[in-house]
SEBA-352296 format. One record per residue: residue number from 0; x, z, y of N, C-alpha, C in turn. Coordinates in steps of 0.2 Angstrom, whole numbers, padded with zeros to 4 digits. Atoms other than C-alpha are relative to their C-alpha. Layout:
<selos>
(NUM,(X,Z,Y),(X,Z,Y),(X,Z,Y)),
...
</selos>
This chain:
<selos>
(0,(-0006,0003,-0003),(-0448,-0032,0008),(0007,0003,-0003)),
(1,(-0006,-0003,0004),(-0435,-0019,0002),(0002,-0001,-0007)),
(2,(-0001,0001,0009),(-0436,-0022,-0018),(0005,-0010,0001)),
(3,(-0003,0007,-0001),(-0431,-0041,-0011),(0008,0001,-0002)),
(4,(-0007,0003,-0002),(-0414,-0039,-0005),(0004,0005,-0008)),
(5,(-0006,-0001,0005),(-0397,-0037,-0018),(0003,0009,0003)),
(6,(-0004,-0005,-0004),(-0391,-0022,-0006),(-0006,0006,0000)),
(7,(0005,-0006,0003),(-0408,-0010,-0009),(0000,0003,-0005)),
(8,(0000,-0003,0004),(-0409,0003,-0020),(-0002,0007,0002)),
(9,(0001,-0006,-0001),(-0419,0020,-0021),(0003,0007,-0001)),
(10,(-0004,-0006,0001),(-0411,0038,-0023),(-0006,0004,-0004)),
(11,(0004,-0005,0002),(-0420,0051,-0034),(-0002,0006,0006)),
(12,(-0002,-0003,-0005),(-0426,0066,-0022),(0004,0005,-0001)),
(13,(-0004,-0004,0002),(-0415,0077,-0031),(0006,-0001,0003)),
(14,(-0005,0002,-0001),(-0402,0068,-0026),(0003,0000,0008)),
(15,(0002,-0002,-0005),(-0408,0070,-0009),(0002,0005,0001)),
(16,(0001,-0007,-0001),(-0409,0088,-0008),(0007,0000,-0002)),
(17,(-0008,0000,0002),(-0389,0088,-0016),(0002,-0003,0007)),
(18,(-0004,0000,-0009),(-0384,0078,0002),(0000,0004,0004)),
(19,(0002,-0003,-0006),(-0393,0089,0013),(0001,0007,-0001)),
(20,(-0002,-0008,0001),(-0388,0106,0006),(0007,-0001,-0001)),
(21,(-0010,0001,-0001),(-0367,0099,0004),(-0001,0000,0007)),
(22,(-0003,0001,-0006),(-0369,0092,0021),(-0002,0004,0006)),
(23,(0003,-0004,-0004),(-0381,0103,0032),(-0002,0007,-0004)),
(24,(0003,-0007,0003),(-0381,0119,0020),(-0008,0001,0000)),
(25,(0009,-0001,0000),(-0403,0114,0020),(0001,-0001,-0008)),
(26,(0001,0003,0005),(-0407,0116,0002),(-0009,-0001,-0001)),
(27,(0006,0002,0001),(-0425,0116,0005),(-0005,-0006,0003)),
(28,(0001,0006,-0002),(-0432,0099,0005),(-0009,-0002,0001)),
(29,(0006,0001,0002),(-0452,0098,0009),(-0005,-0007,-0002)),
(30,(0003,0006,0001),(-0455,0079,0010),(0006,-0005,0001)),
(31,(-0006,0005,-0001),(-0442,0062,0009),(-0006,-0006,-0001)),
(32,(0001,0006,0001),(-0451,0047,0011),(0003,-0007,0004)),
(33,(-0004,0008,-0001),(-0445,0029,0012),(-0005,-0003,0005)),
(34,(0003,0003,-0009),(-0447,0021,0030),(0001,-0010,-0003)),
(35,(-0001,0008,0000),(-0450,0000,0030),(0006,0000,0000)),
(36,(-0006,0005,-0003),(-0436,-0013,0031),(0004,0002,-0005)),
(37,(-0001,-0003,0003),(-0422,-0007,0021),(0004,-0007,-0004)),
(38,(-0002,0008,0004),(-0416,-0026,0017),(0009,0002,0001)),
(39,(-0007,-0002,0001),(-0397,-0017,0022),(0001,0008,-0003)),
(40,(-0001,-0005,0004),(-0398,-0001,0020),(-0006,0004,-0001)),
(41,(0007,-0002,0003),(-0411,0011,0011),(-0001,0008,0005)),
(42,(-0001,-0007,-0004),(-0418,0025,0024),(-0005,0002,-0002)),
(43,(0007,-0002,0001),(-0430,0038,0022),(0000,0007,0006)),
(44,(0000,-0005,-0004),(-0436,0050,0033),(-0003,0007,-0003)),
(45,(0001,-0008,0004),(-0434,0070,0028),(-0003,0004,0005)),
(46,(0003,-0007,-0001),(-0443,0086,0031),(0002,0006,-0001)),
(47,(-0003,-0004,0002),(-0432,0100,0029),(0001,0006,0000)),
(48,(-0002,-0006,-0001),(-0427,0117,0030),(-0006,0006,0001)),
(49,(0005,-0003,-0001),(-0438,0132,0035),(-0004,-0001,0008)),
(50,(0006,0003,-0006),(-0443,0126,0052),(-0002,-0008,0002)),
(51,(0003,0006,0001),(-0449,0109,0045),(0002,-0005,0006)),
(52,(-0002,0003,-0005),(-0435,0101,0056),(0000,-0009,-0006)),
(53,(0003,0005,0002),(-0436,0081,0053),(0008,-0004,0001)),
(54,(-0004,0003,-0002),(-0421,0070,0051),(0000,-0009,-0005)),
(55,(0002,0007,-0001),(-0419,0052,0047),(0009,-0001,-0005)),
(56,(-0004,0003,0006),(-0407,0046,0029),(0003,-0005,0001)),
(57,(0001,0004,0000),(-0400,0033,0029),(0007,-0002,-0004)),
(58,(-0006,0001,0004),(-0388,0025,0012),(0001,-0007,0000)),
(59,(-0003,0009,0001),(-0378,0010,0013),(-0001,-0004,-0007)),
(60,(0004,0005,0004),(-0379,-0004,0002),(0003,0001,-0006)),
(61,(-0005,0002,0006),(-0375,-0005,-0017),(0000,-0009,0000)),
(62,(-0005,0008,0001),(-0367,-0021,-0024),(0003,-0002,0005)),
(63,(-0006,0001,-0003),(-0355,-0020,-0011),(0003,-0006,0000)),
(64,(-0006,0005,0000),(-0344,-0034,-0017),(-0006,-0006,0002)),
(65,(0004,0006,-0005),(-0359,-0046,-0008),(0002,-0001,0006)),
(66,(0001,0000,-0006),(-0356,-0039,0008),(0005,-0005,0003)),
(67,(-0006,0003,-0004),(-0346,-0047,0022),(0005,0004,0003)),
(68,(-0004,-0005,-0003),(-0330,-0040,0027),(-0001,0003,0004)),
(69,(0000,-0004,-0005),(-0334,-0033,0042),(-0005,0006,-0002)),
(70,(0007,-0003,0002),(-0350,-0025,0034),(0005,0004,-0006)),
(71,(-0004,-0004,0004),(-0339,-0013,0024),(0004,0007,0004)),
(72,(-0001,-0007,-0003),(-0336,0001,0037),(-0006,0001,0007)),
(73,(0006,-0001,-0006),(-0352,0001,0046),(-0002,0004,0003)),
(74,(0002,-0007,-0001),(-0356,0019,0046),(0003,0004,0006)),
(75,(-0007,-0002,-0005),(-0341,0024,0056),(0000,-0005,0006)),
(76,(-0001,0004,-0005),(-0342,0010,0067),(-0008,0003,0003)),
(77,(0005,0000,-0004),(-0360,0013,0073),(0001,0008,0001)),
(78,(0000,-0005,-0001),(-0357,0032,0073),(0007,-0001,0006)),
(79,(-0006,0004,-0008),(-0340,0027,0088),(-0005,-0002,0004)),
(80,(0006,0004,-0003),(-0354,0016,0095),(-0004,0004,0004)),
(81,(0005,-0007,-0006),(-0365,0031,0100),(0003,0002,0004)),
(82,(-0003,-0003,-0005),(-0353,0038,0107),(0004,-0002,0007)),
(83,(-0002,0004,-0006),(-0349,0026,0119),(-0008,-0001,0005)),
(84,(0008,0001,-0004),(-0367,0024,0123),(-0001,0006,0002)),
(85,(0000,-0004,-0005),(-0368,0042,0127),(0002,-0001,0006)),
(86,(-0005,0001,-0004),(-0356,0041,0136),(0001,-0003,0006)),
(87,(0003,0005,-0007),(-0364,0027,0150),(-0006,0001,-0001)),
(88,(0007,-0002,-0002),(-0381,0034,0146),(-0005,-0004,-0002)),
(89,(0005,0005,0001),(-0389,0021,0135),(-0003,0005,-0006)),
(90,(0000,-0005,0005),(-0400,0032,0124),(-0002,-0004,-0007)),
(91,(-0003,0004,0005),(-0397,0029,0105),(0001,0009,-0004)),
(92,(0000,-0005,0004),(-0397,0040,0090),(0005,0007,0000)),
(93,(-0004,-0007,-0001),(-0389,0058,0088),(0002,0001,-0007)),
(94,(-0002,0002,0008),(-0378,0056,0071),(0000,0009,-0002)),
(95,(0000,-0008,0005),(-0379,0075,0061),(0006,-0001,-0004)),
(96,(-0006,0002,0007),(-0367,0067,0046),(0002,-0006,0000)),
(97,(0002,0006,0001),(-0358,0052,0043),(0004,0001,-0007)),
(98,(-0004,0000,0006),(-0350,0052,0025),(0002,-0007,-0003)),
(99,(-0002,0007,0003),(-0339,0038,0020),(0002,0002,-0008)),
(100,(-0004,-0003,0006),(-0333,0049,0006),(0000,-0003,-0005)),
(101,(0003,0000,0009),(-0342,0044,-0010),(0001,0006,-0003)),
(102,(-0002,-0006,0004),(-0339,0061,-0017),(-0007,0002,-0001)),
(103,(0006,-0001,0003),(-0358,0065,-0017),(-0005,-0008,-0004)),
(104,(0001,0008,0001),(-0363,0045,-0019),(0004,-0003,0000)),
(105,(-0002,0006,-0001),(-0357,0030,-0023),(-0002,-0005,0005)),
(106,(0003,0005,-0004),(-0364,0023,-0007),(0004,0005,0007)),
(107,(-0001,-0004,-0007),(-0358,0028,0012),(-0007,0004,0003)),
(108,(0008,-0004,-0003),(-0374,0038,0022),(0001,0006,0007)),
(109,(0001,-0004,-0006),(-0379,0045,0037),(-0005,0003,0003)),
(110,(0005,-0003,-0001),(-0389,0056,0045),(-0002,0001,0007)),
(111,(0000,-0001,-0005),(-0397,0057,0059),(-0007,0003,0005)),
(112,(0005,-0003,-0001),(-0409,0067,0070),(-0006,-0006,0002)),
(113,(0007,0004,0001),(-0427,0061,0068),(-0003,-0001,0008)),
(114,(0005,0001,-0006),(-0436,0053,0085),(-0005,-0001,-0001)),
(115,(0006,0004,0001),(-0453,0053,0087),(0000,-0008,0003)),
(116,(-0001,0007,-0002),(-0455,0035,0089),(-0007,-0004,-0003)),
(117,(0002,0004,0003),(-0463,0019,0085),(0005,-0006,0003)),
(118,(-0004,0007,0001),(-0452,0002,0080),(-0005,-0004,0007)),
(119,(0003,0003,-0006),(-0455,-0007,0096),(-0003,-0008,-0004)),
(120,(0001,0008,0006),(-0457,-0025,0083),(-0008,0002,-0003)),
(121,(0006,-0002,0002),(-0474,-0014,0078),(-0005,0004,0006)),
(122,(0004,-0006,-0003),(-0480,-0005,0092),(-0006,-0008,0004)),
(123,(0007,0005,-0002),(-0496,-0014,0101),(0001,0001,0008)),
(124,(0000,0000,-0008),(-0491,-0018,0119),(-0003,-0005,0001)),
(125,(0003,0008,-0003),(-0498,-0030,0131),(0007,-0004,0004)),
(126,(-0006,0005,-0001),(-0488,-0044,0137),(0005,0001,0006)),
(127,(-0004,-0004,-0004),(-0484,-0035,0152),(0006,0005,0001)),
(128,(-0004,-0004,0003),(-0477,-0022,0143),(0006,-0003,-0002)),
(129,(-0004,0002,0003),(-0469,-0030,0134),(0005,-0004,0005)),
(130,(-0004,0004,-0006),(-0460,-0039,0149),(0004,0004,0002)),
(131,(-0005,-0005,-0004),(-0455,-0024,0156),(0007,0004,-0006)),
(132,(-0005,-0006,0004),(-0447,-0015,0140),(0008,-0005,0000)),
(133,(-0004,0004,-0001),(-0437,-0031,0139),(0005,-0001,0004)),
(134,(-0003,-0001,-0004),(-0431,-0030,0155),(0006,0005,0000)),
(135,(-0004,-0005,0001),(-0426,-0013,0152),(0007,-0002,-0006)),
(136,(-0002,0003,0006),(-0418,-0020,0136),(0007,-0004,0003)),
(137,(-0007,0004,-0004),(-0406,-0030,0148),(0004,0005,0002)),
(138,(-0003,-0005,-0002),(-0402,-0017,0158),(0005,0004,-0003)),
(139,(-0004,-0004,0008),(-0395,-0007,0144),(0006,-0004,-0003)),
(140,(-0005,0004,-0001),(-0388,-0022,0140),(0007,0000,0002)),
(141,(-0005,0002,-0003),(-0378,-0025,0154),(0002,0005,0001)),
(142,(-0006,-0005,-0002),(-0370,-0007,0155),(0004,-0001,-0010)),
(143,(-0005,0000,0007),(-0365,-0008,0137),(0006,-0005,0002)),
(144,(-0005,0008,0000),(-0356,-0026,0142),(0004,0001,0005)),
(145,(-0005,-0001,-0004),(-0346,-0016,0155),(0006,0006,-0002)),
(146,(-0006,-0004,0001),(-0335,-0006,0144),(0002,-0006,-0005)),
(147,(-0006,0001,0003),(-0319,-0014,0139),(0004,0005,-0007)),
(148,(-0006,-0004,0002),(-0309,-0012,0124),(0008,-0003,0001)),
(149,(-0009,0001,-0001),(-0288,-0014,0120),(-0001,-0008,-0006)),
(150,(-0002,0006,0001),(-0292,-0030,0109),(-0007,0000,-0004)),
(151,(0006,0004,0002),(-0305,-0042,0101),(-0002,0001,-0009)),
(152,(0004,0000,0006),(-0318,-0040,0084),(-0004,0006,-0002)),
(153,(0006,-0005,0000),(-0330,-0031,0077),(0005,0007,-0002)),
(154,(-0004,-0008,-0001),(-0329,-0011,0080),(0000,0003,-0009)),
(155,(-0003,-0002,0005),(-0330,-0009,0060),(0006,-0001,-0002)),
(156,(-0004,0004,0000),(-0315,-0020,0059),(0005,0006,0002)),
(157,(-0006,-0006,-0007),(-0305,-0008,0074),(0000,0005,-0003)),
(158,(0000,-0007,0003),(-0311,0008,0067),(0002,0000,-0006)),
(159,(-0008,-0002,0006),(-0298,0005,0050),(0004,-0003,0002)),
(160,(-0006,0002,-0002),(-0287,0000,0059),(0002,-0007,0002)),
(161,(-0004,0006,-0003),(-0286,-0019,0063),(-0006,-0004,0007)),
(162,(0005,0004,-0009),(-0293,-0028,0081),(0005,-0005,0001)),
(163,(-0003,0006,-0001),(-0285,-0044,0087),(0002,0000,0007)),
(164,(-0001,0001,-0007),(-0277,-0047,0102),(-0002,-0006,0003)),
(165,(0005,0006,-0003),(-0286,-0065,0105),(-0004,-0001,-0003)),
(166,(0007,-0001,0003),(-0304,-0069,0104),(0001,-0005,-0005)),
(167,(0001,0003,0004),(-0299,-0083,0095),(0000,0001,-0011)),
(168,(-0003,-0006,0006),(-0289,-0073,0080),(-0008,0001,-0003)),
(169,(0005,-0004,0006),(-0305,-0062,0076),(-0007,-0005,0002)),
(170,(0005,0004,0001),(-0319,-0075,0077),(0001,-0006,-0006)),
(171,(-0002,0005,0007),(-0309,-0087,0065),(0000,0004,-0006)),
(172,(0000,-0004,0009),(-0306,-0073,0052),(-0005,0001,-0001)),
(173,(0008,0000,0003),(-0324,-0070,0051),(-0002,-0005,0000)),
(174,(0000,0007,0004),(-0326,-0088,0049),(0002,-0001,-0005)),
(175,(-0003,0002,0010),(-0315,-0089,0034),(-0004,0006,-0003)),
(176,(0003,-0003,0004),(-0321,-0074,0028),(-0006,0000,-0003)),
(177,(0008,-0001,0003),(-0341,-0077,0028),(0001,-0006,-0003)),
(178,(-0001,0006,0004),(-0337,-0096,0023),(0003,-0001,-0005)),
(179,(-0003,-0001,0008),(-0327,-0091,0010),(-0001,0003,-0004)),
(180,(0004,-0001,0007),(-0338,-0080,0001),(-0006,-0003,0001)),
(181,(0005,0005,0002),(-0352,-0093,0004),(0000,-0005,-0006)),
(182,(-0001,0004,0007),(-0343,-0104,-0006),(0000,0002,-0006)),
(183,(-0001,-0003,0007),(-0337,-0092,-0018),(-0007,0000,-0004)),
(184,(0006,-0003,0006),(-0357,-0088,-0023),(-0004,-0008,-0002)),
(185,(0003,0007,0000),(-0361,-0108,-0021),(-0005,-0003,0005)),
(186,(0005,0000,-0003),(-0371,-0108,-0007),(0005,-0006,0008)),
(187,(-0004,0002,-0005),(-0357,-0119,0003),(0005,-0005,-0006)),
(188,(-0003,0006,0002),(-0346,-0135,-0004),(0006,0001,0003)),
(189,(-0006,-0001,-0001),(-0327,-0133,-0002),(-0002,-0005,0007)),
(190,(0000,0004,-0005),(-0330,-0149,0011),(-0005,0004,0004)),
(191,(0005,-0001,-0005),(-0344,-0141,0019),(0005,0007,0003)),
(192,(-0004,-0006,-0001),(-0332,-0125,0022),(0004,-0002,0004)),
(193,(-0007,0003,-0004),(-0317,-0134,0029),(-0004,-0004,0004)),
(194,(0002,0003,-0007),(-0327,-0147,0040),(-0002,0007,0006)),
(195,(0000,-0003,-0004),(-0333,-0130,0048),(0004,0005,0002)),
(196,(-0007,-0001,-0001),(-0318,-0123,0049),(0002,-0003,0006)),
(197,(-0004,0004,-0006),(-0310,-0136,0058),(-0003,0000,0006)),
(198,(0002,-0001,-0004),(-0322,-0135,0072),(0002,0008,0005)),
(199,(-0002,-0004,-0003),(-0316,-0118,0077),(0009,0000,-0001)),
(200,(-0006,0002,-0001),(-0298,-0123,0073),(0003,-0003,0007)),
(201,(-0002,0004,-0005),(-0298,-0135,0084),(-0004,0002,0008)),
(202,(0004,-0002,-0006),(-0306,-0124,0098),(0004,0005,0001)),
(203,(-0003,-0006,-0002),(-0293,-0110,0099),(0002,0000,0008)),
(204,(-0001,0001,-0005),(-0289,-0116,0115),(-0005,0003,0006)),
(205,(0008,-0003,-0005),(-0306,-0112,0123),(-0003,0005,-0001)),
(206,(-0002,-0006,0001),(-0307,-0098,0114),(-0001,0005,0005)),
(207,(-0004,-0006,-0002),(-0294,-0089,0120),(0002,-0002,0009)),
(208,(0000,-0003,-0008),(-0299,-0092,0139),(-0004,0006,0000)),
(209,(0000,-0005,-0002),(-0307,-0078,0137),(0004,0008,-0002)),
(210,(-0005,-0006,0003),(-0296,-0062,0139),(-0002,0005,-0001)),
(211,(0000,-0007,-0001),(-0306,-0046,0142),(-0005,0000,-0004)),
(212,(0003,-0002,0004),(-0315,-0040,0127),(-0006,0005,0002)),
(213,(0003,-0005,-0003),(-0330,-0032,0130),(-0004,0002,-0005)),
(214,(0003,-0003,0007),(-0342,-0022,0119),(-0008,-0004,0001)),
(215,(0007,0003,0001),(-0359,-0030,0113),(-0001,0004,-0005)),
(216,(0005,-0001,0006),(-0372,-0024,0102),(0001,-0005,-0006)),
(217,(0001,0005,0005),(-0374,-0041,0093),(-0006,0001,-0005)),
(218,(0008,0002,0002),(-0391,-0036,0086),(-0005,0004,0003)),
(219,(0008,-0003,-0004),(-0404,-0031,0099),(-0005,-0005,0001)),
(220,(0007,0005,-0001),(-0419,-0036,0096),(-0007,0004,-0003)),
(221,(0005,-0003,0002),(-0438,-0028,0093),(0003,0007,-0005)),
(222,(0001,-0006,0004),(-0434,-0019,0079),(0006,0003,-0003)),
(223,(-0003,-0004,-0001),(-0420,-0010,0084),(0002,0003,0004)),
(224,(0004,-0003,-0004),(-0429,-0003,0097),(-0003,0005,0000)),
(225,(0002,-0007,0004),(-0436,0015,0095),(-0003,0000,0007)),
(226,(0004,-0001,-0006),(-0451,0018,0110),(-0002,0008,-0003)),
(227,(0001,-0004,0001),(-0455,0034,0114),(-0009,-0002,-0002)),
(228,(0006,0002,0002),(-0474,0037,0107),(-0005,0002,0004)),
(229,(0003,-0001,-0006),(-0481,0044,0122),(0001,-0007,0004)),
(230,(-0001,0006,-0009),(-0474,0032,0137),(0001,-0006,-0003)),
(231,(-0001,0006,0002),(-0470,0019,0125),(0008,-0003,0005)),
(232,(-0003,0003,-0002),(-0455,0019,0135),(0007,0000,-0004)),
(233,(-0006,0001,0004),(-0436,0016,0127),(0002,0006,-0002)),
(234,(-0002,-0007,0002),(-0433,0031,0116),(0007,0000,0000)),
(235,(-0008,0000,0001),(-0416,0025,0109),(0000,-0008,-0002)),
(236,(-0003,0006,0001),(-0405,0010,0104),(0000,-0001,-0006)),
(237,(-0002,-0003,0008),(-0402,0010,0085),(0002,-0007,-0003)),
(238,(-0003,0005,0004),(-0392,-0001,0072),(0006,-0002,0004)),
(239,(-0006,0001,-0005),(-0375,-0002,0085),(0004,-0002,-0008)),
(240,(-0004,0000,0004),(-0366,-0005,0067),(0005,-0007,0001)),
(241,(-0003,0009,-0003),(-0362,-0023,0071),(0003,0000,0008)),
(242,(-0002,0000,-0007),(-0356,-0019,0088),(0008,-0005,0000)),
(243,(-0005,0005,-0002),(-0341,-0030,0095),(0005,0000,0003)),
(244,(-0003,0001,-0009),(-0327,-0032,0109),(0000,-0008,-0002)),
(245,(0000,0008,0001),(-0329,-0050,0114),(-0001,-0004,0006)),
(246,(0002,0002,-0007),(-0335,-0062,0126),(-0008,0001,0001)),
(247,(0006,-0002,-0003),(-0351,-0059,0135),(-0006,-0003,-0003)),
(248,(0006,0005,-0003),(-0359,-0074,0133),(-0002,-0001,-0009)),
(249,(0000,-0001,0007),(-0357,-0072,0113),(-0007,0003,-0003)),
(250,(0005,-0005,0001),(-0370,-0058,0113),(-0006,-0007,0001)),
(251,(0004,0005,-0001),(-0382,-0072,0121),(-0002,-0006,-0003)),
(252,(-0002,0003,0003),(-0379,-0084,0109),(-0004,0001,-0005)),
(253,(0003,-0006,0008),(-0389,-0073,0093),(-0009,-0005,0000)),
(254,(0010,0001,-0003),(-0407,-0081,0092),(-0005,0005,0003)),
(255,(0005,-0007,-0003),(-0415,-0065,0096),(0001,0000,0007)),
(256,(0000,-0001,-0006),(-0409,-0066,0114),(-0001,-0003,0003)),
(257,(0002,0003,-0006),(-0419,-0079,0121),(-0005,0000,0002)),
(258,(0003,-0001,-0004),(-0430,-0070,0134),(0001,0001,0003)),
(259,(0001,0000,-0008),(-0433,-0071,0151),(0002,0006,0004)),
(260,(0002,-0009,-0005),(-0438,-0053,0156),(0008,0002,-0003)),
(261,(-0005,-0001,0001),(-0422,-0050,0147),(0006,0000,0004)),
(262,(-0005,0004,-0003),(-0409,-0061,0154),(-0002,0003,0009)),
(263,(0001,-0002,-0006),(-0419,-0056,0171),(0003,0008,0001)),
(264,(-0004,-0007,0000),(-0414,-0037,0169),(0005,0002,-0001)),
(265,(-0004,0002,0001),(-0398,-0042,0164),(0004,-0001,0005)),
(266,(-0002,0006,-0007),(-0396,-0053,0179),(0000,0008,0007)),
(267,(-0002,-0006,-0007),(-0399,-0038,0191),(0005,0005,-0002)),
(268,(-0007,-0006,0002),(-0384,-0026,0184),(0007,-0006,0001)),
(269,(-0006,0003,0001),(-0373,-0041,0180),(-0003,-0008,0002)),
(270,(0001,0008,-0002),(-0370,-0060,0189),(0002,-0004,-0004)),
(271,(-0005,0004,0004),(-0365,-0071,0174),(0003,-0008,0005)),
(272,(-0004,0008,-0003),(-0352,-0084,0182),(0001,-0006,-0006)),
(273,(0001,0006,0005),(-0353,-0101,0174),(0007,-0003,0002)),
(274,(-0010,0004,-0001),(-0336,-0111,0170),(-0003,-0008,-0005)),
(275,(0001,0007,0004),(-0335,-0129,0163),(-0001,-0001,-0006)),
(276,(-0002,-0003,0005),(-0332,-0123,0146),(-0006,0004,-0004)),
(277,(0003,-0005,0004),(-0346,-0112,0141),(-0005,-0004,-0003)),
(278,(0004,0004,0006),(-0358,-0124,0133),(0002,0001,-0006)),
(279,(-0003,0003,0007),(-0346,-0129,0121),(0003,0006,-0003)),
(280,(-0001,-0007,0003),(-0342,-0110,0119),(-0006,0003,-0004)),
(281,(0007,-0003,0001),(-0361,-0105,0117),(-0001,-0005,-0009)),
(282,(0003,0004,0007),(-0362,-0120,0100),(0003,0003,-0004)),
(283,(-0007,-0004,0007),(-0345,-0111,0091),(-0007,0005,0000)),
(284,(0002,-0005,0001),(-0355,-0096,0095),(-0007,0000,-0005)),
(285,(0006,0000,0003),(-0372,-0102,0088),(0001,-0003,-0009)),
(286,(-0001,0003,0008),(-0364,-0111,0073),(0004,0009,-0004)),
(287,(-0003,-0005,0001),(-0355,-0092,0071),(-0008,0003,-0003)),
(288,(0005,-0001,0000),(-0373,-0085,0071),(-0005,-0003,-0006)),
(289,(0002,0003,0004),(-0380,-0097,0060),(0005,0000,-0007)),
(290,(-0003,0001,0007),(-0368,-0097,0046),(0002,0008,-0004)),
(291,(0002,-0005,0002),(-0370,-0078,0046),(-0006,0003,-0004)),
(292,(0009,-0001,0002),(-0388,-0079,0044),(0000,-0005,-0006)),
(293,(-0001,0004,0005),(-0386,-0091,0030),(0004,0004,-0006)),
(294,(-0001,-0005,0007),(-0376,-0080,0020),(-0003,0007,0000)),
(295,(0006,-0005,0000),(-0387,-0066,0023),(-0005,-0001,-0003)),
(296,(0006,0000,0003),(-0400,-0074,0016),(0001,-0003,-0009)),
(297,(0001,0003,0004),(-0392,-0083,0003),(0004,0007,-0006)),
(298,(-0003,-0006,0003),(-0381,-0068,-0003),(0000,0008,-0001)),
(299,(0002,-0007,0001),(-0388,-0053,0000),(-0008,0003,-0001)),
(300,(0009,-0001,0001),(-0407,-0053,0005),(-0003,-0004,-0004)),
(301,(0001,0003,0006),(-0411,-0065,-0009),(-0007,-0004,0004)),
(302,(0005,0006,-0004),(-0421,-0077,0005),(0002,-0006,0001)),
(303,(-0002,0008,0001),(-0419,-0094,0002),(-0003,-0004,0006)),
(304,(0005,0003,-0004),(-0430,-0099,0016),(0005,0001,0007)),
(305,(-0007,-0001,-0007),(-0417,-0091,0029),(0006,-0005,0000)),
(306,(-0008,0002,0002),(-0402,-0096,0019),(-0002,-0009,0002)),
(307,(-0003,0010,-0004),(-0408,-0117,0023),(-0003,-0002,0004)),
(308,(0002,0001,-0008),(-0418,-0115,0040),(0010,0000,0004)),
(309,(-0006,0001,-0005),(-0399,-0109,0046),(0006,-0004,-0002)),
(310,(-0004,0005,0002),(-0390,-0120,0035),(-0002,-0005,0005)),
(311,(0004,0005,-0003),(-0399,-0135,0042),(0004,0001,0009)),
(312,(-0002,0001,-0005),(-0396,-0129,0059),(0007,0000,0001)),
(313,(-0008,0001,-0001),(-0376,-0127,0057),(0000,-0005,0002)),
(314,(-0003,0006,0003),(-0375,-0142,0049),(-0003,-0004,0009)),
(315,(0002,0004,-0006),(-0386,-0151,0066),(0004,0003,0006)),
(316,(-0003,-0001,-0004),(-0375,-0141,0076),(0009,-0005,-0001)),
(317,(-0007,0002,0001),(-0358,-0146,0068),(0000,-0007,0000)),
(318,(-0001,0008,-0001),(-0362,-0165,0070),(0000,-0001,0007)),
(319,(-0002,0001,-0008),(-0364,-0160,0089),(0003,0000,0003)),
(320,(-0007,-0004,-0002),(-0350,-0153,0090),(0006,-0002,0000)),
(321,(-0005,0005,0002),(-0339,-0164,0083),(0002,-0005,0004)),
</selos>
């Protein structure tokens, strides 16, 4: 699956051993091996130093000019991100390095201390188990979803400097901007871009009932889950780079988040109150989600099979919607 996507790419270990002796003065490197997945960025997990301490690589993406705007200051944003999760007690990676520089690489990178773990998307539970870790999964959730920020869009976004002061504002621009480099690559019709467009045009108004920006994840799911390997119980949170301030129910909205034990785990920390409006808020969001997912397949991960399952469903969405 990593040689797939446009945005993988491997590092020599030499190359390896030059980060970890500029950033952490380790020049002794005993093993770098490459962990699955890797479809965004390319990680490997290192063995280092004299007391064969373990830490965890991880290089952003080449061919850049694919990405989506927001996806161009990830590093910084997910490295904030911890620190807010510290900070209310969701546990979640312990950053070492984060380097935007380029001065060692043409790619951004980070480092972080290694967990024993297994990817909960692999680990072998029973169905009970699994009910419970979900739950927990809400829980966590629902303290993430109780910190406010000063204004609405993704925390890559805020972290150089720009945030918006209505959710309508930063939901549209990331509409134009992922619909207008779908078209640019040909994976979208000038009409197919503006019909969808206009459906959040003409929605600012519901929008921007919501005023209090609140922080999400935006991708929690299985395998960004790290289980301790013992209790199998939530070691950490990982991948916060996409994180958000926004409406609540946005997070809900992601195909990944439709479980039960979930939502129940959720439900005891936080009461979602229901208003007239939130259907018709939940479709923008899902047509949001699907047209991201569409050009992730079609422009970066080189999966055509995503790019016209989520087409198909925009498009079934925006004739609903309309």
């Amino acid at each position: 699956m990593n040689q797939r996507s446009s945005l993988f790419q491997e590092i020599p270990t030499e190359k390896i051993k030059e980060i970890f002796a500029y950033t952490l003065q380790e020049d002794l490197i005993w093993e770098a091996s490459l962990l699955d997945g890797g479809l965004f960025n390319t990680t490997y997990r290192v063995e280092y130093g004299p007391f064969h301490q373990k830490a965890v690589l991880r290089l952003g993406p080449v061919n850049r000019h694919l990405l989506m705007g927001f996806e161009e200051n990830l590093m910084n944003a997910e490295a904030y991100v911890y620190s807010l999760f510290r900070a209310i007690g969701i546990p979640c990676s312990n950053v070492l390095v984060c380097d935007t520089s380029k001065r060692l690489i043409d790619r951004d990178f980070m480092i972080v201390e290694y967990i024993p773990s297994v990817v909960m998307l692999k680990a072998e539970l029973t169905e009970e188990k699994r009910n419970s870790l979900y739950r927990q999964m809400g829980i966590h959730l629902a303290k993430i979803h109780q910190v406010t920020g000063e204004g609405f869009g993704f925390l890559s976004r805020i972290c150089g400097g720009r945030k918006f002061e209505k959710w309508s504002d930063a939901l549209i621009f990331e509409v134009e901007d992922i619909s207008g480099r779908l078209e640019g690559l040909g994976g979208f019709t000038a009409e197919e871009t503006q019909t969808l467009r206009r459906q959040f045009y003409k929605s600012r108004d519901l929008l921007d009932e919501i005023k209090t920006p609140y922080l999400l994840h935006t991708d929690l799911w299985e395998g960004n889950v790290l289980l301790n390997e013992d209790t199998m119980e939530i070691a950490a949170i990982i991948d916060s780079d996409r994180a958000m301030y926004g409406d609540r129910e946005f997070e809900f909205s992601s195909p990944w988040m439709d479980n039960t034990a979930l939502r129940g785990g959720y439900a005891s920390v936080i009461q979602k109150r229901t208003g007239p409006h939130d259907q018709r808020r939940r479709q923008l969001y899902q047509m949001f989600f699907f047209l991201l997912e569409a050009y992730v397949g079609y422009g970066e991960y080189n999966h055509p099979e995503l790019y016209e399952t989520r087409k198909s469903q925009l498009t079934q969405h925006i004739l609903r919607f309309s």
